[in-house]
C-alpha positions, 0 to 999 in steps of 0.5 A: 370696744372703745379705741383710743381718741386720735387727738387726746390719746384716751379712750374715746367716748364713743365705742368703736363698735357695737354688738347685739346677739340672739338668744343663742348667743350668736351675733345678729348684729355689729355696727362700726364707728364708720356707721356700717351696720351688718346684719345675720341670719342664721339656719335652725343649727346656727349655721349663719345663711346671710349677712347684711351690710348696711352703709346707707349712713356712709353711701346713700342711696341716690334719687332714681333721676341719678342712674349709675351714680352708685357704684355697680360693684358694691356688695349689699348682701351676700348669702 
């Protein structure tokens, strides 16, 4: 999906997200122009059991010698 460039008003040259799917059709992946990617799991019925953020591209992970630097709050995966 390409959403229009801010400045040009054209349709930006890179898409704004991206998706990739399982054999079954169902999504296993999407990722964002922001650099999140999520990530799917699904039961043998397709029932979807886990999902996986990944923002390390927005959030990395701080050195270990850094405790608290990443916020306490922050959801990394959810079943």
């Amino acid at each position: 999906m390409h959403y229009p460039d801010p400045v040009t008003g054209q349709p930006a040259a890179e898409p704004a997200f991206a998706f990739q799917y399982t054999i079954d059709g169902l999504v296993a992946a999407r990722s964002d122009a922001r650099g999140m990617r999520f990530e799917h799991a699904y039961d043998e019925l397709g029932r979807r059991i886990e999902a996986t953020i990944d923002d390390s591209d927005r959030h990395p992970i701080p050195a270990p010698c850094t405790p608290g630097a990443r916020p306490p709050d922050r959801i990394s995966r959810k079943s």
